[in-house]
N, C-alpha and C positions, 0 to 999 in steps of 0.2 A: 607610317612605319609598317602596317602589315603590307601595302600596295608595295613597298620595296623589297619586304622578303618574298612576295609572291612573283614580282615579275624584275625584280635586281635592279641597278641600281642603273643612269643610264652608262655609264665606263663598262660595266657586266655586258651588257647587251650590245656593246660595240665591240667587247673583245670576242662574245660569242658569232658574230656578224662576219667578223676580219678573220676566225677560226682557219676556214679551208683556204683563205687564202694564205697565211703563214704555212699550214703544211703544204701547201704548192711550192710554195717560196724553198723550204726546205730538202723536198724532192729533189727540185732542177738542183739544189747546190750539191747532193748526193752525186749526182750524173756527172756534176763538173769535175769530179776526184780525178780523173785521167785524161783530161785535158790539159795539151802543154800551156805555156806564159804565153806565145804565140799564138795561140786559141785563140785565148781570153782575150786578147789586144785587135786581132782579127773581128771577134764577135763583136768589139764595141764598136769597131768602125764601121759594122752592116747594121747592126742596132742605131746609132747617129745617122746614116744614109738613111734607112729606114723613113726614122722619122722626119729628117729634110726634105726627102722627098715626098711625104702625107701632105707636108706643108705646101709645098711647091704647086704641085698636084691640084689641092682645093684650090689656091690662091689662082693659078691659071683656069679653074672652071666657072668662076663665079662672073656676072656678070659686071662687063667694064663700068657699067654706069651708075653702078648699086653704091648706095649710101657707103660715106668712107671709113666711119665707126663701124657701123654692121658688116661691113666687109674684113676689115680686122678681129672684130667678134667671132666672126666663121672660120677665119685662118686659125686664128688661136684655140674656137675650137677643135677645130680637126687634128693640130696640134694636140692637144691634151689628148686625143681619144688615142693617138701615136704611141704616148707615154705611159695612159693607161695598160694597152695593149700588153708592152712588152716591160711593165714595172715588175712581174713578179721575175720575171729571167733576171733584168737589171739587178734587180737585192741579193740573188744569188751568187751571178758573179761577183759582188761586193766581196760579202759572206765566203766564197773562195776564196777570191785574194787575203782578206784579212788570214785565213786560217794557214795559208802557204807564206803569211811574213811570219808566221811564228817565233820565235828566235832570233829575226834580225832585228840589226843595228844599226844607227846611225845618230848623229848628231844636230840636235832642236833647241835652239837657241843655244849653242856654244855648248851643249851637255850631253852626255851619250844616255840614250834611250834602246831600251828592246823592248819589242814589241809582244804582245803575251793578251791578243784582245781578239775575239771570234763573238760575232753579234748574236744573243742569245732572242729566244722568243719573243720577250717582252720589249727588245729593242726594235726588233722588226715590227713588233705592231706603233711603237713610235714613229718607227720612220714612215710606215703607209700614212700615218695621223698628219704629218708635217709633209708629205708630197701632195695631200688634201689642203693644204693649207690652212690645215690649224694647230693651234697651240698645245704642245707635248710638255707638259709639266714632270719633270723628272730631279729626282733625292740628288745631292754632292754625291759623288762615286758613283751613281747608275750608268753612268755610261751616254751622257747625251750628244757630248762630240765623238762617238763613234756613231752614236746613232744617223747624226744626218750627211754621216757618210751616204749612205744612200741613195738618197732621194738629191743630194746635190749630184750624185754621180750621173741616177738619171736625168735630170733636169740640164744637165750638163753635154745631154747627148739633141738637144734642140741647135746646137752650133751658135748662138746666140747667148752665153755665156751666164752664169752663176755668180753670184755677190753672196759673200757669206761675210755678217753683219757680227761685230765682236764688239769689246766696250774697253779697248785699248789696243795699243800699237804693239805691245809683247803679246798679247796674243792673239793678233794677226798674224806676226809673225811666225809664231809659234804653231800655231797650230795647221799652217799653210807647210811649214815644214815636217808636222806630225802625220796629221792625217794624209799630208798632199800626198805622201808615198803613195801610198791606197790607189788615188789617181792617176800618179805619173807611172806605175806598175802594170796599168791597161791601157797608156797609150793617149793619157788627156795631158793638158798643162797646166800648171799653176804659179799664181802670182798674189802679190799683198801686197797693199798702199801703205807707206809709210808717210807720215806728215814730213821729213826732209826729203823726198824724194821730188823729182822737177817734174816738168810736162812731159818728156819725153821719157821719160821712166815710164810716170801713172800709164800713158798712152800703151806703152808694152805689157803693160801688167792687165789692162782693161781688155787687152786682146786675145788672153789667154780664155782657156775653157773656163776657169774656175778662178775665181777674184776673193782675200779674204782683208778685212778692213775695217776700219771703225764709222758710225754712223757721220759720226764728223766729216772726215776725208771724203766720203760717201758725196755727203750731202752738200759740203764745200766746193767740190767737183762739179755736182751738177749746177749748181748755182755760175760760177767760174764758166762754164762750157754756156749757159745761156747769155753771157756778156761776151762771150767771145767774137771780133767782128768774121774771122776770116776759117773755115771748116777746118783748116791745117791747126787751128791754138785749140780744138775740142778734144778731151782725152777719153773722155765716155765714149761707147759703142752704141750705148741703148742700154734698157731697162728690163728682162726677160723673165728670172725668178731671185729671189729671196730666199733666205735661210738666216732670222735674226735669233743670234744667242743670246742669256738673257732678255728677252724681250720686255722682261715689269721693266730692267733698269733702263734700255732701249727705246720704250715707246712709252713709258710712262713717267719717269727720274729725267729722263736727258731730256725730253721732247718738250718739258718747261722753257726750258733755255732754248730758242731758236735762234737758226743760222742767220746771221745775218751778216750781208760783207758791204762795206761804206769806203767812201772815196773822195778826194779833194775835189772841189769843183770851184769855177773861175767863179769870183763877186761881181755883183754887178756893180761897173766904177760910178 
């Protein structure tokens, strides 16, 4: 008890940590006030070059003959250090766009919605927490599906695509058409798997920037894509990042129950 009042708690000492980097974040989004829509869509496409090319870049200096795990360990990191780089610009033009939907409208699952949502502090410091790849615990109403706005948007600028992990097909849906604004406003694309959807659907939805879906369709996918005999019946692109909502019910509730897909096979006569 006194070692916690003396030195806080360890959440204290990560928000004090993250501190200069939210008012950074906040700065650039001040800057972005008089830049057009065109900007922003502009900036995301040299921010995504950007980072393709880090990747490009490593992957062509590394030598040919170097172990093939550790070879992809290097690309991915140099990758990461890409995203690091340029994560506090990224959150900011987030944090613009949101503040220039102010007021509009549109229609999310058959309902008209206005938008009335500007990432405050405490959700910035979520989103750095979940571009780290760890678990952001957040109240009903704080705000968590804006928050990974974010960190999908940057993660999203690797060209190798975003899976954002839901615990139903309404809100996959939904929130592919809520948030996706956000996305489809600077210039990304998005898409969500529905369990009636065919191969050639998933396939187009998989090739978007941004994928939103339930762990099922997910995980039934890739099961499906490893029995596949011929590259043309595969709907997946690869595996790049995550973003799991709910994750207790996610990775803890659902993940009892594993995927399993069975099939007829001939008797022996």
């Amino acid at each position: 008890m006194i070692f916690t009042k003396l030195f806080g708690t360890k959440s204290d000492r990560e928000v004090k940590k993250l501190a200069p980097t939210i008012q950074k974040i906040n700065q650039l989004f001040e800057s972005l006030h008089g830049k057009t829509d065109s900007d922003l869509i502009n900036r995301t496409q040299e921010l995504k070059e950007f980072v393709i090319n880090s990747r490009k870049e490593k992957e062509q200096s590394l030598p040919k003959d170097m172990d093939r795990k550790q070879r992809i360990s290097e690309i991915l990191k140099s990758e990461q250090g890409a995203l690091d780089l340029i994560m506090e610009e990224a959150f900011a033009i987030v944090k613009e766009t949101c503040r220039r939907m102010n007021g509009a409208s549109w229609r999310v699952s058959g309902q008209e919605i206005i938008w009335e949502m500007v990432p405050y502090d405490v959700q910035l410091f979520g989103a750095i927490i979940l571009h780290k790849g760890k678990v952001a615990e957040m109240k009903t109403g704080e705000g968590k599906t804006l928050v990974a706005t974010m960190p999908i948007y940057l993660n999203a600028l690797t060209g190798r695509g975003v899976h954002v992990i839901t615990v139903n097909d309404y809100l996959a849906q939904r929130d592919a058409e809520w948030m996706g604004e956000v996305y489809k406003r600077l210039g990304l694309s998005v898409g969500y798997i529905l369990n009636s959807m065919d191969n050639s659907q998933r396939r187009d939805m998989y090739e978007c920037d941004i994928t939103y879906g339930t762990n099922n369709e997910f995980g039934f996918d890739y099961l499906r894509d490893n029995m596949a005999l011929h590259i043309d019946d595969k709907v997946q692109r690869g595996h790049a990042f995550a973003v799991v909502d709910e994750v207790d019910s996610v990775l803890i509730d659902e993940a009892r129950t594993p995927l399993i897909i069975s099939g007829t096979i001939d008797a022996p006569v």
